[in-house]
N, C-alpha and C positions, 0 to 999 in steps of 0.2 A: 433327773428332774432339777430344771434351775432352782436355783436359792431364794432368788424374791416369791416362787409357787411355794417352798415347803413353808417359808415364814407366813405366808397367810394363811395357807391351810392349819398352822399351828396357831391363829392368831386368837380365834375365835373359839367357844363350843359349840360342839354339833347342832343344840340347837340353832344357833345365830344363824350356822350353816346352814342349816336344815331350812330354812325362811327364806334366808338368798338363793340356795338352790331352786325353792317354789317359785320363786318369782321371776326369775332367769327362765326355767322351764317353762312356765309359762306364759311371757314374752314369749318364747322361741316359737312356740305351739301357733301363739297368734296369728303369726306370720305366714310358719309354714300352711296354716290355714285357708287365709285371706288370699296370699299373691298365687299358691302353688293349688290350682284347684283341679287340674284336671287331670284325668284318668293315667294309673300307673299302667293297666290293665284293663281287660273288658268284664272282668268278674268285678270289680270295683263300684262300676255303675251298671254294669245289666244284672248283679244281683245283690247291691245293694242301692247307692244311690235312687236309683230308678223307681224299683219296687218301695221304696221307701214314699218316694213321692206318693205314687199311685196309692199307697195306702192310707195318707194325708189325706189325699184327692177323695179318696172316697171307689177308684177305681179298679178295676179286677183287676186282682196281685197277678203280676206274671214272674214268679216263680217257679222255680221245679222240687219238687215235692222230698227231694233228696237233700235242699235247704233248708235250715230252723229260720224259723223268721223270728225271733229272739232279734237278730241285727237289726232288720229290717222296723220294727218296733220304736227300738231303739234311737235310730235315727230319723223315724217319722215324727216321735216324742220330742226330739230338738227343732225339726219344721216346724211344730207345733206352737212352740215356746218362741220360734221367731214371730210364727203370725201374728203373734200380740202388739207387736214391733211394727207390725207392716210391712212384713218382708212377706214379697209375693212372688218374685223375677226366677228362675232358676239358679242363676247364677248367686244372688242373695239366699238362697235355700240352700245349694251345695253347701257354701261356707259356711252357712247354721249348722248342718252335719259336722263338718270339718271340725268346726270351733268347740260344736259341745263334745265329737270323742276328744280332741285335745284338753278339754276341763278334767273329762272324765281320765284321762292319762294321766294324772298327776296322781292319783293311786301308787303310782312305780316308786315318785318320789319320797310316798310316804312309807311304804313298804321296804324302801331302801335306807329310810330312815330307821327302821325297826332293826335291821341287818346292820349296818350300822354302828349302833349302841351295843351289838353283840363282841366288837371288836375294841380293842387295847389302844390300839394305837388313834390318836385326836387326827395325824394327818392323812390314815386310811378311810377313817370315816368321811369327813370331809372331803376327799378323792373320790370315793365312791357317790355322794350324793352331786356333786359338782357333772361327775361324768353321765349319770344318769340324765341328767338336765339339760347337757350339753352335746354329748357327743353324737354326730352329724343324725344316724340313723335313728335315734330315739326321737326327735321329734317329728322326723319325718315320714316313719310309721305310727307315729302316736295319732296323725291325721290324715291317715287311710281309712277309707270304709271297706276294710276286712275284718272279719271275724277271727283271723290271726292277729292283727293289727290291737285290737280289742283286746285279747287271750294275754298279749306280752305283757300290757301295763299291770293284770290280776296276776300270772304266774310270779310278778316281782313282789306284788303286796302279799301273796299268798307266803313263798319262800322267807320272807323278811319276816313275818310273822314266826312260822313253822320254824329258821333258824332262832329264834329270839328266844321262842319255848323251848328248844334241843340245848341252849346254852344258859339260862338265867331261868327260864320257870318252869321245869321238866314236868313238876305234880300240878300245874294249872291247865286243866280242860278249856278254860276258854281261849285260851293261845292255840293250843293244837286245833281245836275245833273251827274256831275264824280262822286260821289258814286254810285248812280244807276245803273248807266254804267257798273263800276266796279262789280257791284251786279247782272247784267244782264252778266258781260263775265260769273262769276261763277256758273250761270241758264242755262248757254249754255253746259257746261260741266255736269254738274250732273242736271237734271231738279227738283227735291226736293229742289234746296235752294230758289225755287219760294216763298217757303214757309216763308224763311227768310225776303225774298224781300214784299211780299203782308203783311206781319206780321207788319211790321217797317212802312211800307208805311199808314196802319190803327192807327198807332199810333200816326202817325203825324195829320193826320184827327183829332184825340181825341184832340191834343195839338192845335189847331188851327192854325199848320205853314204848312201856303197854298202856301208858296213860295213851302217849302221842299214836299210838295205833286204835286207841278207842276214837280219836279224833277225829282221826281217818274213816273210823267206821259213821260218825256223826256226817262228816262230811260228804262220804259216795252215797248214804242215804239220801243230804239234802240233795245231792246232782240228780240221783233217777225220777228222785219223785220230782224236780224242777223242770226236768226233760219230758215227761208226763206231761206235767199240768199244759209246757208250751205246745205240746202237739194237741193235746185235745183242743185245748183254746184255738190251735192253727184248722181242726176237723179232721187230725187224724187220730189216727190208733195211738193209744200210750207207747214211747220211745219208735215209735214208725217211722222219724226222721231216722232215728240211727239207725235199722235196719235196714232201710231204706237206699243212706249213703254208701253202708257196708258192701251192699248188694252191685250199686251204680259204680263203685272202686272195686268192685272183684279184678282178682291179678294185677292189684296194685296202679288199679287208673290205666292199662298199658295201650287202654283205646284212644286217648288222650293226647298218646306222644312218650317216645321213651326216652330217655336219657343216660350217660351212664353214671357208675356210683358214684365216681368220682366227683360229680360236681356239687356235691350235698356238699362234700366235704373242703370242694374248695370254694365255695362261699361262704361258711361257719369259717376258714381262716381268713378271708375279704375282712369278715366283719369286725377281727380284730385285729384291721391293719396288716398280715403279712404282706408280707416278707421281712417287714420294718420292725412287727411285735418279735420277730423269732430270736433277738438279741436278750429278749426277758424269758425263756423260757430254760435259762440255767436256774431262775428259781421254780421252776415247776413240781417240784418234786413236794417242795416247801409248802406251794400250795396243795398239791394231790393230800400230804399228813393232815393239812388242817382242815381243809372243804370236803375228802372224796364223801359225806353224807347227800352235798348238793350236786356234785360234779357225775353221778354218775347217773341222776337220771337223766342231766344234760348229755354226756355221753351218747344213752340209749337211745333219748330221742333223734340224735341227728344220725345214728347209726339205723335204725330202723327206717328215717326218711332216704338213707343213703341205698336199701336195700328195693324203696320200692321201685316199680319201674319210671313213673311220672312224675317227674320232680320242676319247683317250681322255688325261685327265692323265697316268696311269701309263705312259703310252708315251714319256714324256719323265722319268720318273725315270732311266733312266741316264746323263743329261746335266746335272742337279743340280748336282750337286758340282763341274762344271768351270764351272757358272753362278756357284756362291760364289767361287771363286776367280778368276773376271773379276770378279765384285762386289769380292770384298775389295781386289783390286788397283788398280780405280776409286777405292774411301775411303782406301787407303793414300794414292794419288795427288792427294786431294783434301783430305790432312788439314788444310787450315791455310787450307782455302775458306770464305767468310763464310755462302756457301750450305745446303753440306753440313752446317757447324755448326748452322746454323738449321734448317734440314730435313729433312733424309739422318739426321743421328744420333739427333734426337732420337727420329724416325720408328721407325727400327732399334731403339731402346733399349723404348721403351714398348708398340709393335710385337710386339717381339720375348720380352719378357719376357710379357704377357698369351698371344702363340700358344706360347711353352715351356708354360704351365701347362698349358694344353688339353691341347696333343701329349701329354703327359706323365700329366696325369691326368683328361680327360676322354675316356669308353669310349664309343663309336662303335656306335649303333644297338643302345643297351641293351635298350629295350623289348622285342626280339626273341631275345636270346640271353642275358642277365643271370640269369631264373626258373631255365630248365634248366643253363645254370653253375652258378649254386650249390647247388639242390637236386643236379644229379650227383655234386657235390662230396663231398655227405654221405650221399647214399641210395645203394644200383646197383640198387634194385628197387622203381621207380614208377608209380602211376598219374597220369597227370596229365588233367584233368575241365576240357577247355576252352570256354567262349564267346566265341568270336570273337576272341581274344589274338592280339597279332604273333606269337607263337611257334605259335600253331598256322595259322598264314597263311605262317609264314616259309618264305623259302628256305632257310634255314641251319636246319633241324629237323632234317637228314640228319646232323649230324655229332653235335649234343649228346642225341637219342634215341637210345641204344643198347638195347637189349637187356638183360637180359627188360622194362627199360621202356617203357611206350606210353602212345597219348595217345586218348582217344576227344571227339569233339564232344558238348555238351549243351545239353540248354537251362539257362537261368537257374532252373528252377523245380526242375529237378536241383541243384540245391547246395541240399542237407542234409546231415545229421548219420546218413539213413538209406543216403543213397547212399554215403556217407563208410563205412560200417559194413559195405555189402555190398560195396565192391573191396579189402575186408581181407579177409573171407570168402573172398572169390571166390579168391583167391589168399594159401596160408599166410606165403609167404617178402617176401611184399612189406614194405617196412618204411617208406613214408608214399602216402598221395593231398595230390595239389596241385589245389588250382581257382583257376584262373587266367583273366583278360577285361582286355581292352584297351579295353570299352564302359560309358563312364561311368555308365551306369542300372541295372548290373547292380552297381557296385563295393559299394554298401550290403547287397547279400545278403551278399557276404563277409562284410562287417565285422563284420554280425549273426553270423557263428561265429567271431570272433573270443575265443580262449579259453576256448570250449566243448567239453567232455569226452565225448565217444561212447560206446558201448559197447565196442569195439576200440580206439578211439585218443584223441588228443586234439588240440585245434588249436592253432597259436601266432599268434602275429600278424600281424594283415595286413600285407606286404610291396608297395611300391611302387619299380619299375624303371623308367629312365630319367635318360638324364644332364642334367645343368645347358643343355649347347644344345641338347638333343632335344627338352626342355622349349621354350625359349625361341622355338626354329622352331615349334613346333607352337603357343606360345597368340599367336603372330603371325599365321600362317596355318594353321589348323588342316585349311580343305580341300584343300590341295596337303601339307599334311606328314603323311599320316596314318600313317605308318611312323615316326615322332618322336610316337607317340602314347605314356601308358605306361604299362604294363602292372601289375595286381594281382592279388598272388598270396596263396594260402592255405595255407601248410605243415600238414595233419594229421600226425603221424608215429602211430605203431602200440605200442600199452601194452608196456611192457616186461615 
C-alpha cells in the first residue's frame, strides 16, 4: 500500500470517513445509474424492470408465480416517486429504478460503517469503507434490478450490525435483533441468503451468545411472517412463493442449464482480483483467527452455490461485499508487504480505475435498447421500419415498445421517402418513423436519406448505437458476438 493512501486513511476518523465514503458512493451510484442502463440479463428487465412498469401502469403483472414481487413493488415505488417529477419516457423510469436501488445501496456503507468501529486499527476502517464505496463491482451491482443485487447492500448492514453486537454490545438485543431483520429483508429478496442467516445464527449457538441467538429467533420470525403477509398481498398462499421456487429449482435449476462446480468458485476468486489478491493470502490465516464467525457462512454460501447444478454470476452478488471486506482486510494486513506493493496494489489501482469507467459509463447491450430509449424519450407515437436490428430480434422490445408505438419488419427496398410518407398518413397523431438495421449492407440505404425532406416529414441524421466494448467484442469476434453488433438508426419526425 503506497504511503501517501495509508497517511490519509490515517488522517481522518472514521467518522470524517464514513461521510466521504457516502458521498463517493454515491456519486458512483449516480452514474453507474444514469449512463449504464441497460440490461446485464433478461431476468433484469423481464422480471423486474418490466413487471415493475406494468405495475405502475396499472397493467396485468406478467410475472411467474415462483417470483416475490417484494422487487417489483419496490421498484414501481421509485416510478412512482419520479412521476411527480414528470418522468414519463421509459428510459427516464429505468433510471428512476436505477437511481432509487443505488440510494437505497448505501445501507452497505452504513453497515460497513458499524463493522468498522468493531476494528482497532483507524487505517482498516477507513479501507474498509473507502472500498465499499468504491470498488468497481459495488456500485455496479448496487444498480441492478436483482433481488440479489438488493440482498448484497442488507447482507452488509445486516453483518455490520451483528459483528458490532458479537464485539462491543453482546447483552444488547437491539443489535442482534436489527441485524437479523436486516438479514431477513435480504432472505425476502433472494431466498438463498437464508443460508447466510441459519449459517451465522449456528455459530452463535457454537459461541454460547444466546442473547445474539434470541436475535436470531426475533429476526426469522420477522422474515416468515414478512414472506406471508407479501404473498397474500401478492394472492397467494402464505410463504407459496417459497414453495413455489423450491418446487420450480428442484435438482438445483438443472433445467435451466448446467455448469460445472468450478465456476462458482472461480468467480468468488474474479471478484477479488485473482490472481493479483493471491500475493495477500500469506496473511490468511490471520484473517480465518479473527473473522471465521463471518467467514464461514460466506464459505457455505458459495460452496452450496458451487454444488448446485445452475449457476449464474448474480447468484453470488449478495456475498460481494463481505468478499471486499475480506479483501480489504487482507491489503490492510499486508500493507508494508514487498509483494502486495509490487502486485496487489498496483493491480487494484489501474484495475480498478479502467473497470470504474466502464461500470460507470459504459451501457451494456446498446445495440438492442439505446434506438428505442431515446426515440421514446422524445416521441410517444412511433413507427419504427426494421431490417434485422437487435431491437427488432431483442428480448428487451417488451418494455421500450409501448403503445400506440410499433414496429413492422421490411425489407431494405422499403426504406424510402414513400414508405416514410405513407406511416405518416396512415396514422394522424404519429409524430416520427424510425428505420433502423443491425446489417451492414443495408446501412448505406439509410444514409442515402440522410437529411432528406418528405412530403410529411423530414429526416435527421444517421444515428449509430453501440458502446465502446460492444464494439470492440464484436470486431474481435464478430460470429460469436452478434448481439455486440450495432445498430443504425434513422430518425424522420413529422412537419410541424
Amino acid at each position: 500500500m503506497p504511503k501517501w493512501l495509508r497517511r490519509y486513511l490515517r488522517s481522518a476518523d472514521l467518522r470524517t470517513h464514513f461521510w466521504r465514503a457516502l458521498l463517493i458512493g454515491a456519486g458512483l451510484r449516480i452514474l453507474c445509474a444514469w449512463f449504464v442502463y441497460g440490461p446485464q440479463a433478461l431476468d433484469d428487465y423481464k422480471h423486474g424492470v418490466y413487471p415493475a412498469y406494468q405495475f405502475f401502469a396499472g397493467l396485468p403483472l406478467d410475472l411467474p408465480d415462483y417470483r416475490s414481487r417484494l422487487l417489483v413493488w419496490m421498484l414501481s415505488g421509485f416510478t412512482y416517486v419520479a412521476s411527480w417529477f414528470g418522468v414519463e419516457s421509459a428510459l427516464a423510469q429505468v433510471r428512476a429504478m436505477y437511481l432509487g436501488l443505488g440510494a437505497l445501496s448505501l445501507v452497505a456503507i452504513v453497515g460497513t460503517h458499524f463493522y468498522a468501529r468493531t476494528r482497532n486499527s483507524r487505517l482498516l476502517g477507513a479501507l474498509l469503507l473507502y472500498m465499499v464505496a468504491m470498488y468497481p463491482l459495488m456500485p455496479f451491482v448496487s444498480t441492478r434490478a436483482f433481488g440479489e443485487a438488493v440482498a448484497m447492500s442488507f447482507v452488509l448492514f445486516g453483518f455490520g450490525i451483528l459483528e458490532s453486537g458479537r464485539t462491543l454490545h453482546r447483552r444488547e438485543i437491539s443489535y442482534w435483533a436489527l441485524g437479523f431483520i436486516a438479514l431477513g429483508i435480504a432472505t425476502l429478496f433472494r431466498f438463498h441468503v437464508g443460508i447466510l442467516f441459519l449459517a451465522y445464527a449456528v455459530v452463535l449457538i457454537y459461541l454460547r451468545l444466546w442473547t445474539g441467538v434470541l436475535g436470531a429467533l426475533v429476526g426469522g420470525v420477522f422474515t416468515l411472517v414478512a414472506q406471508a403477509l407479501i404473498d397474500m398481498f401478492s394472492g397467494k398462499t402464505a410463504l407459496g412463493t417459497l414453495f413455489i421456487y423450491l418446487s420450480e429449482n428442484e435438482g438445483g435449476g438443472a433445467k435451466y442449464g448446467v455448469n460445472p462446480w468450478y465456476n462458482t468458485w472461480t468467480f468468488a476468486l474474479v471478484i477479488i482480483l485473482a490472481p493479483f489478491s493471491l500475493v495477500l493470502f500469506r496473511h490468511a490465516r490471520s484473517l480465518w483467527r479473527k473473522q471465521w464467525p463471518l467467514l464461514i457462512p460466506l464459505l457455505l454460501f458459495i460452496t452450496a452455490h458451487s454444488m448446485a447444478a445452475h449457476k449464474e454470476e448474480r447468484f453470488l452478488y449478495p456475498i460481494v461485499g463481505l468478499e471486499v471486506w475480506a479483501l480489504s482486510r487482507l491489503w490492510a494486513s499486508a500493507a508494508m508487504d514487498k509483494w502486495a506493493r509490487r502486485i496487489f496494489t498496483p493491480a487494484l489501482f489501474i484495475l480498478g480505475s479502467i473497470l470504474l469507467l466502464i461500470v460507470c459509463f459504459v451501457n451494456t447491450q446498446e445495440g438492442e435498447i439505446e434506438p428505442p430509449a431515446f426515440v421514446q424519450s422524445r416521441y410517444k407515437d412511433v413507427m419504427y421500419l426494421d431490417h434485422e436490428s437487435l431491437f427488432g430480434l431483442s428480448r428487451f422490445q417488451f418494455y421500450f415498445l409501448r403503445p400506440p408505438s410499433s414496429l413492422k419488419n421490411v425489407t431494405p427496398g422499403e426504406f424510402t421517402a414513400n414508405r416514410v410518407d405513407d406511416e405518416f398518413r396512415a396514422r394522424a397523431e404519429r409524430q416520427a418513423v424510425v428505420l433502423l438495421t443491425s446489417d451492414p449492407g443495408t446501412r448505406d440505404q439509410l444514409r442515402a436519406m440522410e437529411g432528406l425532406n418528405t412530403v410529411d416529414g423530414a429526416c435527421l441524421q444517421l444515428r449509430e448505437s453501440g458502446s465502446v466494448i460492444d464494439r470492440l467484442l464484436y470486431s474481435l469476434n464478430p460470429k460469436h458476438n452478434q448481439r455486440r453488433r450495432p445498430t443504425w438508426y434513422l430518425i424522420c419526425e413529422r412537419n410541424k
